[in-house]
N, C-alpha and C positions, 0 to 999 in steps of 0.2 A: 660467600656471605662475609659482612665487615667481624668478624671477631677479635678486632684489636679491644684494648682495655681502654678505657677512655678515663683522661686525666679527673681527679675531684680539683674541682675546681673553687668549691661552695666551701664555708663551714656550718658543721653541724652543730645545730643549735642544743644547749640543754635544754629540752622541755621538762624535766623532772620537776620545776619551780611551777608546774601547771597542772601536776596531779592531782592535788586536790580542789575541788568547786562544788559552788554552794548546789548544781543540780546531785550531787552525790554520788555521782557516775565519773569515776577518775578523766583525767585529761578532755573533760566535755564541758563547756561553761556555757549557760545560757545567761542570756542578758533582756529582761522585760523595759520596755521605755513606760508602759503604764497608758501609753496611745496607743491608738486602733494604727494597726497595719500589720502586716505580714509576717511568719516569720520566714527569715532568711537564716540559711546553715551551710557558711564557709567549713569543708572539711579537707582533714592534708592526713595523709598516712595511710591508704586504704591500702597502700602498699608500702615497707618499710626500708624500702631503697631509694623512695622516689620525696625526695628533700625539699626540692621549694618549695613545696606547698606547705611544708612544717617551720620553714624560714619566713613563710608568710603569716600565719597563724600565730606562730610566738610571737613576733614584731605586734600586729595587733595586739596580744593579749596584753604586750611589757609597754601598749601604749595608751592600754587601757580605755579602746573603743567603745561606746554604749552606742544603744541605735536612740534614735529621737524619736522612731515612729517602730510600733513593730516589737518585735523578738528579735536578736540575733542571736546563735551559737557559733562556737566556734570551737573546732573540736579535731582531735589528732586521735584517726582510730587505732590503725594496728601499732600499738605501741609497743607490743612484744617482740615484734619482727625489728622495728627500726632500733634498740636496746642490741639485735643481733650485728648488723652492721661491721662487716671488716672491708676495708678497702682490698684486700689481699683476694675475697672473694665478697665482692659486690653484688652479685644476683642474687647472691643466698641466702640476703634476706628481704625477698621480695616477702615471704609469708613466713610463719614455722611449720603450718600444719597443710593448710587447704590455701588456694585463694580467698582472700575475705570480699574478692569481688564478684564470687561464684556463688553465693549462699542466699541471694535476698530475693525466695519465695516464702508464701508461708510454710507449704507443705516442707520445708527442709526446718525453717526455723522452731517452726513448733512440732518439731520430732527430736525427742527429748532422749531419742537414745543414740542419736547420731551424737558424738563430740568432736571438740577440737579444740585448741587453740583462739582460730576465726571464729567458731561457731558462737562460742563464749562470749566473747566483746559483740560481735553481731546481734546477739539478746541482750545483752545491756545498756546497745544503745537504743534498742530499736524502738525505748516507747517513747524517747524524742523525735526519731527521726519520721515516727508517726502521726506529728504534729508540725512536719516541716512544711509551707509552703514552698519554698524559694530553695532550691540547692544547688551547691555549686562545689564538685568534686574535683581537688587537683590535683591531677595526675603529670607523670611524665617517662619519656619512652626509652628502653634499652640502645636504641640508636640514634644515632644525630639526625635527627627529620624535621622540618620545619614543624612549627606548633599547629595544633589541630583542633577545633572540638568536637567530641563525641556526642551528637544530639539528639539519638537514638533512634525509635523507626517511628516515630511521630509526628504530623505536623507540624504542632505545637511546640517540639521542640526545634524544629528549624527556625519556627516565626522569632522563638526566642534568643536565637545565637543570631539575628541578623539584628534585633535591636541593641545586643549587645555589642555586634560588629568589630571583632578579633575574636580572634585570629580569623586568616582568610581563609583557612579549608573547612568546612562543615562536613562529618561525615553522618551518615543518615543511613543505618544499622538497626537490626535484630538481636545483638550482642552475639554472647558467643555460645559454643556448644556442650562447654561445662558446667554453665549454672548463671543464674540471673545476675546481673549487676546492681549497686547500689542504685544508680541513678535510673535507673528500670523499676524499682519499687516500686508495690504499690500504684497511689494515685500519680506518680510520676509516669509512668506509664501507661494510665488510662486515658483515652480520649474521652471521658465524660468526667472526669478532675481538669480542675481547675491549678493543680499544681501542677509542678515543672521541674526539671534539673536539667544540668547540665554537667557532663561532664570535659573538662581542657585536658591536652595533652602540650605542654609547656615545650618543650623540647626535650632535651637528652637529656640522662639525670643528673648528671652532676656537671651540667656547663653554667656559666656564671648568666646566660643570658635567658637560661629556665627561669631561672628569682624574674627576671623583669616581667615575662610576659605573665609570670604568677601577680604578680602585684598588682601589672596594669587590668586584667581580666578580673581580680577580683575588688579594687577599686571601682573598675565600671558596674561591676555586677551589684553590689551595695547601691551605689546611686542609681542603678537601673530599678532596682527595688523600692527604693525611696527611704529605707528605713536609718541613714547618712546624709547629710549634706556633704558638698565638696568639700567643703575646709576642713574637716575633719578629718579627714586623709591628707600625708603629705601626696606635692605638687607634683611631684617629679615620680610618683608610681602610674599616672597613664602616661601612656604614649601617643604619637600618633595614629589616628585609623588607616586601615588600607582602604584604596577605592573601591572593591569588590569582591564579596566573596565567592566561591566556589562551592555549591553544593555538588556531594559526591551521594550516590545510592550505593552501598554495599550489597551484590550480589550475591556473592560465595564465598565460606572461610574454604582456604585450604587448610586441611588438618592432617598432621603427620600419622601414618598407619603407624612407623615404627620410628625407631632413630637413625635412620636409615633414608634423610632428603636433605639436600644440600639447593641451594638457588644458582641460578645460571650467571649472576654477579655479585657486586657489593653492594647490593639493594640496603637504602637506609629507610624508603617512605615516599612518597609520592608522584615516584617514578612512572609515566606513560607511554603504553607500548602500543604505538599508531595500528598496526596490524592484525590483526585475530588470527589466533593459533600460533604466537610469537612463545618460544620456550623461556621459561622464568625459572624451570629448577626441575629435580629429577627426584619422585619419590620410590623407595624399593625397584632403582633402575628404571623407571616408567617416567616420561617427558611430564610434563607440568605446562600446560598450555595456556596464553590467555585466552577465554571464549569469545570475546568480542572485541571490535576495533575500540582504542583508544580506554584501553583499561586500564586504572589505577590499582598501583600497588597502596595496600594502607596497612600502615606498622608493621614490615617482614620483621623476623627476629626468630633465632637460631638457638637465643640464649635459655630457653628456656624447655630446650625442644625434647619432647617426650612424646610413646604415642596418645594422639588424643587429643591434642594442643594442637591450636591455631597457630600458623604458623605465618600465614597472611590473609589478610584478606584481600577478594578480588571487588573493583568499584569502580563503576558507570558515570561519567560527568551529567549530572543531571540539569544545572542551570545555574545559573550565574547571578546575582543579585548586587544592584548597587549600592553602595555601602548610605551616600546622601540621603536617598528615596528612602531606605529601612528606618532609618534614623529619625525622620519624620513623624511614623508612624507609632 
């Protein structure tokens, strides 16, 4: 497995000039346009090591965005973990307490004798994020893997990462075995809502070319919303589109028994192994196979590895979509 340190690349921004906002709820600012449309919630910090999306968020907030149509927030959650921050040891502050991206059921949330850290701001945001149509979570990965989105096990959420078209891998997921995800809430994850998320995985954390794909993703996602015109964002935050995306199905996490599995390479991400029953890594001594030809690894990582933790998941190229035709539609 790759376990080198990987260079910070980025600087991190002060957000403390965004703690306070008029919805009352530290580092959350909503923005009403007073027009009928959507609301949309750009969110950066679900995790407190992963930076572009909090370099994206500031920039909007010090650029002082309003939507024309709509609601928008714009909001840095775990802000106690990213306050933790030492380059010296950079994973550790993905979270302080739990994952804040393991908590969003109700049954956890309104169990009032569980605590934490996460659980905490997870109540405080949550009677915004109860009100959110449009979400869009930016994340990014312990390894250098090309960019991805997470669009969870929904239709709906494929149909919508092909109108937004970037990044080209769509992965098409259950989550994971610890606890719900943000972008799984709720109506985000109901097939009879009408709302949506999406979660991006930008690239590596701290490489300088996570910031672009955060900006061009979340430039498209505002104008895919409608609640933005283009000029309102500078020029030079999209990028070009790819011709095609990649939908993946995630079949199986692998989940480590103990700390005791190691991978059969330098796996970073979206590595495919043409064969079935191709060895990927060795758990408590025991082979680690893939189950079917032409299986995708999606997000390995080592860095975090405990037992109970996914440590990859396994994914089936499901179909291919062209980027023009979505675009249309």
């Amino acid at each position: 497995m790759n376990d080198q340190a990987y260079p910070v690349e980025v600087t991190f921004p002060d957000i403390a000039v965004h703690e306070d906002s008029d919805s009352g709820i530290a580092y959350l600012h909503t923005f009403d346009s007073g027009v009928a449309g959507p609301h949309v919630m750009i969110n950066a910090l679900t995790h407190g090591n992963e930076v572009c999306g909090a370099i994206v968020v500031d920039a909007l907030l010090r650029a002082k965005l309003r939507p024309r149509r709509g609601r928008l927030t714009l909001s840095f959650a775990n802000v106690a973990a990213y306050r933790n921050f030492d380059a010296a040891r950079p994973d550790a502050a993905r979270f302080v307490d739990q994952d804040f991206n393991r908590v969003w059921t109700g049954d956890v949330l309104d169990d009032l004798s569980r605590t934490s850290c996460e659980l905490a701001r997870a109540r405080e945001m949550r009677p915004v994020i109860d009100t959110v149509d449009l979400l869009l979570d930016l994340h990014s990965m312990h390894e250098k893997s090309r960019p991805l989105i997470v669009a969870g096990p929904l239709t709906k959420g494929v149909e919508l990462s092909a109108r937004l078209g970037t990044p080209a891998t769509v992965i098409r997921d259950e989550g994971h075995p610890e606890g719900r995800r943000m972008r799984d809430y709720a109506g985000f994850g109901d097939t009879e809502s009408p709302k949506n998320a999406l979660l991006i995985e930008c690239g590596q954390h701290w490489e300088a070319s996570a910031v672009d794909v955060a900006r061009d993703v979340t430039a498209r996602f505002l104008l895919l919303s409608g609640v933005i015109d283009r000029g309102d964002l500078p020029a030079d935050w999209i990028a070009p589109l790819p011709v095609e995306m990649l939908v993946v199905q995630v079949t199986e996490p692998v989940v480590a028994r103990s700390t005791e599995f190691c991978f059969a390479g330098p796996y970073t991400g979206l590595e495919v192994f043409a064969e079935a029953g191709s060895v990927i890594g060795w758990s408590d001594g025991e082979a680690v196979r893939t189950p079917y030809p032409d299986c995708m690894l999606v997000m390995p990582s080592l860095r975090q590895l405990r037992p109970g933790v996914t440590v990859v998941r396994l994914g089936r190229i499901e179909r291919r979509i062209g980027i023009a035709a979505a675009q249309q539609h």
